[in-house]
MIBA-667519 format. One record per residue (C-alpha): residue in three letters; y, z, x. Coordinates in steps of 0.02 Angstrom, whole numbers, plus 50000, padded with zeros to 5 digits. Layout:
@type: ala py: Y pz: Z px: X
...
This chain:
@type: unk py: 50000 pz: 50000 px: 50000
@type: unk py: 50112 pz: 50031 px: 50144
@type: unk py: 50077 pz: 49879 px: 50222
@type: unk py: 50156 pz: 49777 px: 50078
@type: unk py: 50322 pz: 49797 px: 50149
@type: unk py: 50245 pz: 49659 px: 50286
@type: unk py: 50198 pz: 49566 px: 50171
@type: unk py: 50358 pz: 49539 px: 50071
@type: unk py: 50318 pz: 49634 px: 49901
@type: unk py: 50464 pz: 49752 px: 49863
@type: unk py: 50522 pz: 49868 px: 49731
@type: unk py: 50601 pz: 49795 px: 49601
@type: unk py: 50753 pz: 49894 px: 49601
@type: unk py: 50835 pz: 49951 px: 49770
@type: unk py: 50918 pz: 50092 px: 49711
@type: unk py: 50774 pz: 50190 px: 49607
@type: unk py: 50693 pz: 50349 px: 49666
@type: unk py: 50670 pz: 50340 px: 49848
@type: unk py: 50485 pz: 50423 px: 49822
@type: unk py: 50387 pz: 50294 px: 49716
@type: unk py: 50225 pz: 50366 px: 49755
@type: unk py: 50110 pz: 50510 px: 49792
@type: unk py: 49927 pz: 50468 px: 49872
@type: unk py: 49851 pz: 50656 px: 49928
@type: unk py: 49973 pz: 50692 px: 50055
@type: unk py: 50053 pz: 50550 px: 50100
@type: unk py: 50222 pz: 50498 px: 50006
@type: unk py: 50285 pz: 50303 px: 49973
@type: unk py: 50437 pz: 50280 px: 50009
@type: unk py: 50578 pz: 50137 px: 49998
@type: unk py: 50660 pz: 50088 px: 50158
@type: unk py: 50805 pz: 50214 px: 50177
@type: unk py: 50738 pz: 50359 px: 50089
@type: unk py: 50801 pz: 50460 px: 50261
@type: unk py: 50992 pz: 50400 px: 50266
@type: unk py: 51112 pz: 50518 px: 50172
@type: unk py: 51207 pz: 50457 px: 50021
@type: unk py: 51367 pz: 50421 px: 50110
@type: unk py: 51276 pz: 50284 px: 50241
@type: unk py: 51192 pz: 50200 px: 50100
@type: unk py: 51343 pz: 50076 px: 50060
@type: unk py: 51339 pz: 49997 px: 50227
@type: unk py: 51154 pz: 49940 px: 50195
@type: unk py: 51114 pz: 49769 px: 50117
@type: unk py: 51026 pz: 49802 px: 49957
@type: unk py: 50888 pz: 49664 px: 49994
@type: unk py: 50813 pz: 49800 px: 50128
@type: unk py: 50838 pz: 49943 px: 50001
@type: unk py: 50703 pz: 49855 px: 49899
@type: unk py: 50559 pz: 49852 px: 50015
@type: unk py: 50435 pz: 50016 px: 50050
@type: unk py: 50465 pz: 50092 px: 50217
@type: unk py: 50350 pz: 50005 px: 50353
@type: unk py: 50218 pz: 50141 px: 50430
@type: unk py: 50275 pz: 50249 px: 50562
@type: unk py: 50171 pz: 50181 px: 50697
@type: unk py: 50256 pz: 50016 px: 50666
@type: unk py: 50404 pz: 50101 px: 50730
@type: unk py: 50338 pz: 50200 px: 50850
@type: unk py: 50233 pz: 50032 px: 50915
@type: unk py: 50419 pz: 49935 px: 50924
@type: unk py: 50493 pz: 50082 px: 51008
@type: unk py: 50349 pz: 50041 px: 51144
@type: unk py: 50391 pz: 49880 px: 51158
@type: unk py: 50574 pz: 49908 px: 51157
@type: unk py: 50549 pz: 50046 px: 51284
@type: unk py: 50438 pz: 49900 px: 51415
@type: unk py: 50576 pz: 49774 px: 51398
@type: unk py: 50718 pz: 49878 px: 51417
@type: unk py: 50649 pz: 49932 px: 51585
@type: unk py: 50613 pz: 49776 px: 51636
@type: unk py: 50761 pz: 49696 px: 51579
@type: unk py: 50887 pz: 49840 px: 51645
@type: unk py: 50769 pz: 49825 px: 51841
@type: unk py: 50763 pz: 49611 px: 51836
@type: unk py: 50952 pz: 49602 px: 51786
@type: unk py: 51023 pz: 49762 px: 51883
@type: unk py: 50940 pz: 49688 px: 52037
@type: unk py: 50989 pz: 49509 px: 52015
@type: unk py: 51181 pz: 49579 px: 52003
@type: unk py: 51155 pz: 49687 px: 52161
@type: unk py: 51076 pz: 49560 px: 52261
@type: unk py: 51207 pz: 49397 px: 52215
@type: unk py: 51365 pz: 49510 px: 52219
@type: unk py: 51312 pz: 49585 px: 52402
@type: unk py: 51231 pz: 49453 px: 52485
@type: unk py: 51355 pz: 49320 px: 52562
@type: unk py: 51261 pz: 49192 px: 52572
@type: unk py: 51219 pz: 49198 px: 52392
@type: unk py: 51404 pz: 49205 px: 52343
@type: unk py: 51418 pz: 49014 px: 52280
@type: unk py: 51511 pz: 48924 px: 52135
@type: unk py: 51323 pz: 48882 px: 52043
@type: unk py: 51272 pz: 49081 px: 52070
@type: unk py: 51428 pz: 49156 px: 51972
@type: unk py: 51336 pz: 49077 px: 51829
@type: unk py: 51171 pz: 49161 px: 51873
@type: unk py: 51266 pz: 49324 px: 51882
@type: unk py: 51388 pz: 49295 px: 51723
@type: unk py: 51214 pz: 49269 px: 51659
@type: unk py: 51136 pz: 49453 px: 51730
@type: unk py: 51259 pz: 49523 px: 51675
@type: unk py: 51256 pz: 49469 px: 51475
@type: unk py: 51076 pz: 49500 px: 51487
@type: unk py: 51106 pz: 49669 px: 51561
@type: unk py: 51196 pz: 49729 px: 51435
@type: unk py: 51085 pz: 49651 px: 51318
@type: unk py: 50969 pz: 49781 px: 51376
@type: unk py: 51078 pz: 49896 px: 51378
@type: unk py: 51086 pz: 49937 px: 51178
@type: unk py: 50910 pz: 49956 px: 51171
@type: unk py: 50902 pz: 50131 px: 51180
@type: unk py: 50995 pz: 50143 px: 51037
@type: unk py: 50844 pz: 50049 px: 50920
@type: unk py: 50719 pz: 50170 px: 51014
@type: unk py: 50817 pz: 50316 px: 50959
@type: unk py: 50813 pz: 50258 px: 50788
@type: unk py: 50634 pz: 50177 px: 50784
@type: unk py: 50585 pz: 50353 px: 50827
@type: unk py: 50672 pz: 50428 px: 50682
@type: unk py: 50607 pz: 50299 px: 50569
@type: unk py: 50790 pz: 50219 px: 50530
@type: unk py: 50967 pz: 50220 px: 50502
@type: unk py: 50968 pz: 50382 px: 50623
@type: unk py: 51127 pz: 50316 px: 50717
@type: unk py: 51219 pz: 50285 px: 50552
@type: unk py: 51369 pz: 50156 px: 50521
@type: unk py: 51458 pz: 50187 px: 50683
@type: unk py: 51306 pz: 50161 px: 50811
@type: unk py: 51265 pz: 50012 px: 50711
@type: unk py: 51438 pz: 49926 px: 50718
@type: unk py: 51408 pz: 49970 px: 50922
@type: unk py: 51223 pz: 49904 px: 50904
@type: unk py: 51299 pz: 49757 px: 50853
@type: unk py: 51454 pz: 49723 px: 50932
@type: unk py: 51352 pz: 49715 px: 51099
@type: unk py: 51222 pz: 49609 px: 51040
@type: unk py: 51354 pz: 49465 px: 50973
@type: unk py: 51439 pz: 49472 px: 51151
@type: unk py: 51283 pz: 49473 px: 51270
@type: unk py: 51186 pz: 49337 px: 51127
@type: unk py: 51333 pz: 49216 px: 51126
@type: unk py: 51375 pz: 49236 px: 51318
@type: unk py: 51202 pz: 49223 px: 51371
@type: unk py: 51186 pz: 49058 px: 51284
@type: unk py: 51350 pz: 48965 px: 51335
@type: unk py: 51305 pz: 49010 px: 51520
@type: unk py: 51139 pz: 48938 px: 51481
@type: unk py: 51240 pz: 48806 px: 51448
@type: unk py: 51344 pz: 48793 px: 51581
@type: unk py: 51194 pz: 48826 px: 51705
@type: unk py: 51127 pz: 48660 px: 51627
@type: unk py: 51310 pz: 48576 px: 51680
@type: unk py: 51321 pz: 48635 px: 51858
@type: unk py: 51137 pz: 48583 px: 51886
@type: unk py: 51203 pz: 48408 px: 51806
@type: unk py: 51350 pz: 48383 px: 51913
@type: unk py: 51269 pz: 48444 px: 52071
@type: unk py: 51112 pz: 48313 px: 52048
@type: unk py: 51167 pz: 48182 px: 51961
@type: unk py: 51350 pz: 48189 px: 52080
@type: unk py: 51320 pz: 48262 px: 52246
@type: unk py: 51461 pz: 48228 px: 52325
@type: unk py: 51598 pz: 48241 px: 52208
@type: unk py: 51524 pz: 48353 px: 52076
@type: unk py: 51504 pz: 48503 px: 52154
@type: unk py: 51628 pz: 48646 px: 52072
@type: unk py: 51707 pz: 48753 px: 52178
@type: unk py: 51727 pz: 48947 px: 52161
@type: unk py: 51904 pz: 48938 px: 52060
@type: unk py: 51833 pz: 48802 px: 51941
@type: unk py: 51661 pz: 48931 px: 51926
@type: unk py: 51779 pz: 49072 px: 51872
@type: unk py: 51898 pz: 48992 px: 51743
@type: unk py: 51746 pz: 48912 px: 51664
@type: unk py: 51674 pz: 49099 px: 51652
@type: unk py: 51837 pz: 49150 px: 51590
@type: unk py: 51818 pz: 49009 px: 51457
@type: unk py: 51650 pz: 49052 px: 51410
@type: unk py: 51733 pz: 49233 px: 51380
@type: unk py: 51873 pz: 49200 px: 51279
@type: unk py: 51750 pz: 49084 px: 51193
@type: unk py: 51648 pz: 49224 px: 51134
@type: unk py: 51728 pz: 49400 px: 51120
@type: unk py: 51811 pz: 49334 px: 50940
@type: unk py: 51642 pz: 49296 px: 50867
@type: unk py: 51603 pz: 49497 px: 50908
@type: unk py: 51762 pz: 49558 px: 50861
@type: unk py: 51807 pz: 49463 px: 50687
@type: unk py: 51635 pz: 49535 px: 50621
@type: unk py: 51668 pz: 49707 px: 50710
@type: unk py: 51847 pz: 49720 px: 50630
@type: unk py: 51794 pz: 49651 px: 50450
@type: unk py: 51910 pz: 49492 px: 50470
@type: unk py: 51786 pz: 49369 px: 50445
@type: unk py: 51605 pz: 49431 px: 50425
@type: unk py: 51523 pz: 49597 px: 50445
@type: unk py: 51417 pz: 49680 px: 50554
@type: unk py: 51245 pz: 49760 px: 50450
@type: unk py: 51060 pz: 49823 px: 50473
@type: unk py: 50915 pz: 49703 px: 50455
@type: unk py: 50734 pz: 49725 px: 50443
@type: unk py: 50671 pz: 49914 px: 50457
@type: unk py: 50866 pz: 49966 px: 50467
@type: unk py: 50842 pz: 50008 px: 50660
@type: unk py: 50943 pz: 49867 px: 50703
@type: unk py: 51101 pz: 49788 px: 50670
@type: unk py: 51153 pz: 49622 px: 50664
@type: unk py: 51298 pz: 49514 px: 50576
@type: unk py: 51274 pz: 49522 px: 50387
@type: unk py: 51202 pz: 49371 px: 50329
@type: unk py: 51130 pz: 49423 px: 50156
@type: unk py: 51291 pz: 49465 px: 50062
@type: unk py: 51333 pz: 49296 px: 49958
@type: unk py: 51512 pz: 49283 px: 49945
@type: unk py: 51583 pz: 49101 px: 49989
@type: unk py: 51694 pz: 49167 px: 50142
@type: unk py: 51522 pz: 49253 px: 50216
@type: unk py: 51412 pz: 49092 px: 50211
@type: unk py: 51563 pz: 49011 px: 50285
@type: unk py: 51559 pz: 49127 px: 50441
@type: unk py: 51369 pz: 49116 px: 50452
@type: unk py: 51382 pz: 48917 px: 50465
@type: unk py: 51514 pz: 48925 px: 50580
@type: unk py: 51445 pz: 49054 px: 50703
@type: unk py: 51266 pz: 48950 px: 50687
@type: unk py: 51349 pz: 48811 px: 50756
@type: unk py: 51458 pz: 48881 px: 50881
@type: unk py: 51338 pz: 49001 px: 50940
@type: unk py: 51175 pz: 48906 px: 50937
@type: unk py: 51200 pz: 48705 px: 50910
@type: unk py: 51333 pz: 48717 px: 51032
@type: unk py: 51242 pz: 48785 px: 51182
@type: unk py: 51071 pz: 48695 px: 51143
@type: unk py: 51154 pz: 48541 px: 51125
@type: unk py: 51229 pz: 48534 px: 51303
@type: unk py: 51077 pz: 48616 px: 51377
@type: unk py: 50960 pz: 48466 px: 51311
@type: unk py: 51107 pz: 48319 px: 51363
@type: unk py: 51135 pz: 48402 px: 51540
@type: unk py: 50959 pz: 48409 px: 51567
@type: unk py: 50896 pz: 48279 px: 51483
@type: unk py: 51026 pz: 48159 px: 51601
@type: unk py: 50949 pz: 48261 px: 51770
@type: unk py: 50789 pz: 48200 px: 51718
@type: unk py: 50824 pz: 48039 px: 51678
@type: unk py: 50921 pz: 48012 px: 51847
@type: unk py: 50785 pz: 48106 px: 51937
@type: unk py: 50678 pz: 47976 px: 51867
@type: unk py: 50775 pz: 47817 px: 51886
@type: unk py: 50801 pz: 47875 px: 52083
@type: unk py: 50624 pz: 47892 px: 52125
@type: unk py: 50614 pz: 47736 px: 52034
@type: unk py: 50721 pz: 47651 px: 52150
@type: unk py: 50637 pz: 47710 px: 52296
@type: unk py: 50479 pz: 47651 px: 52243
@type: unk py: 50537 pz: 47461 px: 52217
@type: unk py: 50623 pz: 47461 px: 52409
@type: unk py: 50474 pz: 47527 px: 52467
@type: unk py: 50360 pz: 47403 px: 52391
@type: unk py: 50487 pz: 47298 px: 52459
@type: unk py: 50463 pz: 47332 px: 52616
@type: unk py: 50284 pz: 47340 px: 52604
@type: unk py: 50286 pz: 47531 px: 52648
@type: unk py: 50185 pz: 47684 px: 52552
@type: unk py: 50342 pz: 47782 px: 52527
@type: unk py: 50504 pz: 47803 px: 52620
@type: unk py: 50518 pz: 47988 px: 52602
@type: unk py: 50443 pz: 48057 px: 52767
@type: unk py: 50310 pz: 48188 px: 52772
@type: unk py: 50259 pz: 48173 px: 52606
@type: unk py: 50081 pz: 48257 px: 52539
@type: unk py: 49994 pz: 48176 px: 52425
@type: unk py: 49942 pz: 48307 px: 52368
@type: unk py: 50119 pz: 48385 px: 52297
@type: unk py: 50191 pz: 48347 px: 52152
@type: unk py: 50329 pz: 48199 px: 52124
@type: unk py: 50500 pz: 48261 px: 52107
@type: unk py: 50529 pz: 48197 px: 51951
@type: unk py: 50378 pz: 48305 px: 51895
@type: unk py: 50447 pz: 48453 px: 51957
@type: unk py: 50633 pz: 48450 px: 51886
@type: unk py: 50572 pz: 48371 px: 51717
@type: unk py: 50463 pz: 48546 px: 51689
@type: unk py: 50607 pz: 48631 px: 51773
@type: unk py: 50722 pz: 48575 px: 51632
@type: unk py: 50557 pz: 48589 px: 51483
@type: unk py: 50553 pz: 48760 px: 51547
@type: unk py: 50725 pz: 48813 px: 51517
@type: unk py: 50752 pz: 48723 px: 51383
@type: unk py: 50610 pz: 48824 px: 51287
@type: unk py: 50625 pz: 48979 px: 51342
@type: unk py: 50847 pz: 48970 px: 51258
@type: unk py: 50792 pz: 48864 px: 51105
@type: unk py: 50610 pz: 48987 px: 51068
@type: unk py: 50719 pz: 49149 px: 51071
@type: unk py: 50864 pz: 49110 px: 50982
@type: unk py: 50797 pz: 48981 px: 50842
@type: unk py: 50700 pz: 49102 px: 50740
@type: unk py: 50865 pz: 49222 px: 50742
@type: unk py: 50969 pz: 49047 px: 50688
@type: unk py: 50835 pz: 49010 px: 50562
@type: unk py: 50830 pz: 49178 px: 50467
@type: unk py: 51002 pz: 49174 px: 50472
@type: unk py: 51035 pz: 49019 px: 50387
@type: unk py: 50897 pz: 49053 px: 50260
@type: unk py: 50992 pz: 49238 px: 50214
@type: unk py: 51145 pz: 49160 px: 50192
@type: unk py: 51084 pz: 48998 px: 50094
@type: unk py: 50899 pz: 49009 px: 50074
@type: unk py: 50762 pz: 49094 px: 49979
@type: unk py: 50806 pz: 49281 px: 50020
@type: unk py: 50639 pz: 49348 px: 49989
@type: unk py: 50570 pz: 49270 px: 50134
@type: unk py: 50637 pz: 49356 px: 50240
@type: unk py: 50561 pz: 49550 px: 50230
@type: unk py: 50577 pz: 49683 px: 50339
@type: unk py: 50427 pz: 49651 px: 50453
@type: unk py: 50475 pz: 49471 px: 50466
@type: unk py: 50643 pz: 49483 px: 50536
@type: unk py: 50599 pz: 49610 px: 50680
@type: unk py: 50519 pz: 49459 px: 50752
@type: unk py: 50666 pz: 49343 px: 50805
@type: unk py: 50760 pz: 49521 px: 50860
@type: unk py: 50601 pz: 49543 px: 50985
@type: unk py: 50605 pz: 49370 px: 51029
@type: unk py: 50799 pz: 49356 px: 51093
@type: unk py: 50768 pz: 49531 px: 51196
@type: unk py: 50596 pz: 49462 px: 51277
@type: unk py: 50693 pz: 49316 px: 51347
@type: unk py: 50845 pz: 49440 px: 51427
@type: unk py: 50701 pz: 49500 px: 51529
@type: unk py: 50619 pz: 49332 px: 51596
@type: unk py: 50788 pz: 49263 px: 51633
@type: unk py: 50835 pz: 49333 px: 51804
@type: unk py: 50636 pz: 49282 px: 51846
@type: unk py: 50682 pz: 49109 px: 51813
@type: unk py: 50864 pz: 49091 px: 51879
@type: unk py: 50839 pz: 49180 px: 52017
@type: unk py: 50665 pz: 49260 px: 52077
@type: unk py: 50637 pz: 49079 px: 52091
@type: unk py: 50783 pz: 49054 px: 52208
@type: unk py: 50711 pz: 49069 px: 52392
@type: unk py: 50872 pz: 49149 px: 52452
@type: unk py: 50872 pz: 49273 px: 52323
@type: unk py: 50673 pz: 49325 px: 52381
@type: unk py: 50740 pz: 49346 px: 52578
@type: unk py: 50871 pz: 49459 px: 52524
@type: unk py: 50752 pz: 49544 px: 52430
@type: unk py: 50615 pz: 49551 px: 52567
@type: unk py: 50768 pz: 49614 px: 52668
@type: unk py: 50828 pz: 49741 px: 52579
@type: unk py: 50677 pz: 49792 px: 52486
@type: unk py: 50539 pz: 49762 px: 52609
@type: unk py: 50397 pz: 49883 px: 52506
@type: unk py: 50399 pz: 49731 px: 52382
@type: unk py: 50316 pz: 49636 px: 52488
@type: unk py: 50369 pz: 49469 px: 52452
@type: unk py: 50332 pz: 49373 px: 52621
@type: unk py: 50456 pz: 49267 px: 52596
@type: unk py: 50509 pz: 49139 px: 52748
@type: unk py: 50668 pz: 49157 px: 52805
@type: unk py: 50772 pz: 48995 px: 52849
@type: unk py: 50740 pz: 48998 px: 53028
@type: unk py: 50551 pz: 49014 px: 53017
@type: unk py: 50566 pz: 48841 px: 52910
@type: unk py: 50667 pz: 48760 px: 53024
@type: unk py: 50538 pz: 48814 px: 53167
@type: unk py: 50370 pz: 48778 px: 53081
@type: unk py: 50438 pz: 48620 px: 53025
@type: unk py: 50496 pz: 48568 px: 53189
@type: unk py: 50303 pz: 48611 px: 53262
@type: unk py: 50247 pz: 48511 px: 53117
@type: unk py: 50360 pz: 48358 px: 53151
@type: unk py: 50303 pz: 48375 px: 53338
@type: unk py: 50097 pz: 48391 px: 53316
@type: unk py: 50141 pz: 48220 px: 53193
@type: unk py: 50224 pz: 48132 px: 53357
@type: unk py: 50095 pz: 48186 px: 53466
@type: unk py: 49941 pz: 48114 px: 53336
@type: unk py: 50028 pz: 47964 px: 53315
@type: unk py: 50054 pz: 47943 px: 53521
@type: unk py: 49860 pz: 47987 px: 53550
């Protein structure tokens, strides 16, 4: 009986007795039955309707909340120590990886507010910690995803124009001004009740921008902020790299045709066999990235659009914790894929951190092993 609330069967009045049930010693409850009077008219009435979810479901989100906050807050915290410190890391492209960090890090950083309440099954925080809740999550969401975007463009102009497309530090910094300014109103007009609202969703541990209350100026602000904050961003991530690959693709194109031209295997020297093709490697480069924005944020975009002008009932309580999960999950692979990755970034580490472990090569020991490399190849091809 508990379980329906998963399921999407509700009460059919929200604001009825709060204890529907008795089964031995157990009582059903409706979804708030723990927030005073006073908190209740700050909570949609579409939650009010549903029976509270069991408490192991919260306790169970709590653990996963707990895992990917510490994860999160350790990946991002040491991506930010590392680029800001490190010299040689401080370039034009990094600022992005570290505007990045830093959205994600304070993505993470809310999160022990939902444990808090996830371990006293609800609103525990009331209206105050969920206008907080919120206001964090629009900034870090929205920010993460325009320098997602503008990742995508640096990558772009550094391939695809090597040697007049690279941005300098200034340019780096007013475009992360930009992607400031950009955001903070679409945090504050909901925050300040000018334009949209800030509410719970799903079990009422989390907050979010209200996108169930049907008046003509909210679905306006949910349409708006679905396009600025989502088809925006994914729309320059799939052009930018959509455009590497193709001119990834068109170049080793060209140097196949001069070297069948010139009746030669390849004209890259020292190629394996045995490796991939570049093309190969930036095309799942760019599949990679481009899934991990558009998995974690189109679920939230997609209950969003079907609160404002959908079927309501779809969306239940145990439904919509999923796209919250989702956007969190990917705050924590994000420094592993911008930067972990980034063989600079794993020296420093080695250097710093050396009980990691990494065995990372430093430049020098390249440049030596592939000098020994080149020579053993001259003195084959002499013998």
């Amino acid at each position: 009986m508990r379980l329906l609330n998963w399921t999407g069967v509700g009460a059919p009045s929200a604001l009825q007795s709060r204890v529907i049930d008795i089964r031995g010693d157990q009582e059903l409850h409706r979804l708030g039955w723990n927030i005073p009077p006073e908190e209740l008219i700050y909570i949609p009435e579409h939650w009010l309707s549903y029976l509270e979810p069991p408490a192991s479901m919260h306790f169970l989100l709590g653990l996963i909340y707990i895992g990917l906050y510490l994860a999160g807050m350790i990946g991002n915290g040491l991506v930010l120590w590392i680029f800001s410190s490190a010299k040689s890391l401080r370039t034009a492209s990094n600022m992005f990886v570290v505007n990045l960090a830093f959205c994600d890090f304070i993505m993470m950083s809310k999160l022990p507010m939902f444990i808090y309440n996830s371990y006293y099954r609800g609103y525990a925080l009331g209206h105050v910690g969920c206008q907080i809740f919120a206001f964090i999550g629009s900034l870090s969401g929205i920010g993460a995803g325009m320098t997602n975007a503008f990742i995508a463009y640096d990558r772009y102009t550094t391939i695809t124009k090597p040697f007049d497309g690279k941005l300098t530090r200034m340019k780096a910094f007013l475009i992360i001004v930009g992607i400031w300014i950009y955001t903070v109103p679409w945090a504050v007009m909901p925050l300040t009740e000018f334009w949209g609202k800030f509410a719970p969703e799903g079990f009422l541990t989390a907050c979010s921008f209200d996108y169930l209350l049907n008046t003509f100026d909210n679905h306006m602000f949910v349409a708006c902020i679905f396009f600025c904050s989502y088809v925006v961003p994914v729309t320059m991530i799939i052009f930018f790299y959509s455009k590497i690959v193709s001119t990834v693709f068109n170049h080793e194109k060209a140097l196949r045709e001069q070297a069948k031209k010139m009746n030669v295997d390849s004209l890259r020297s020292n190629q394996n066999q045995g490796n991939q093709t570049a093309e190969i490697r930036i095309a799942k480069a760019a599949i990679t990235i481009c899934f991990l924005f558009i998995a974690a944020w189109t679920p939230y975009a997609v209950s969003s659009l079907i609160g404002a002008f959908g079927d309501q009932s779809l969306l239940t309580p145990g439904v919509t914790m999923i796209p919250a999960v989702a956007c969190k999950f990917v705050g924590c692979l994000d420094p592993y894929v911008y930067a972990i990755s980034h063989p600079r970034y794993r020296q420093e580490l080695q250097k710093r951190l050396p009980w990691l472990a990494i065995k990372e090569a430093n430049d020098e020991t390249k440049s030596v092993a592939s000098a020994v490399t080149q020579n053993d190849q001259e003195q084959k091809v002499a013998a």
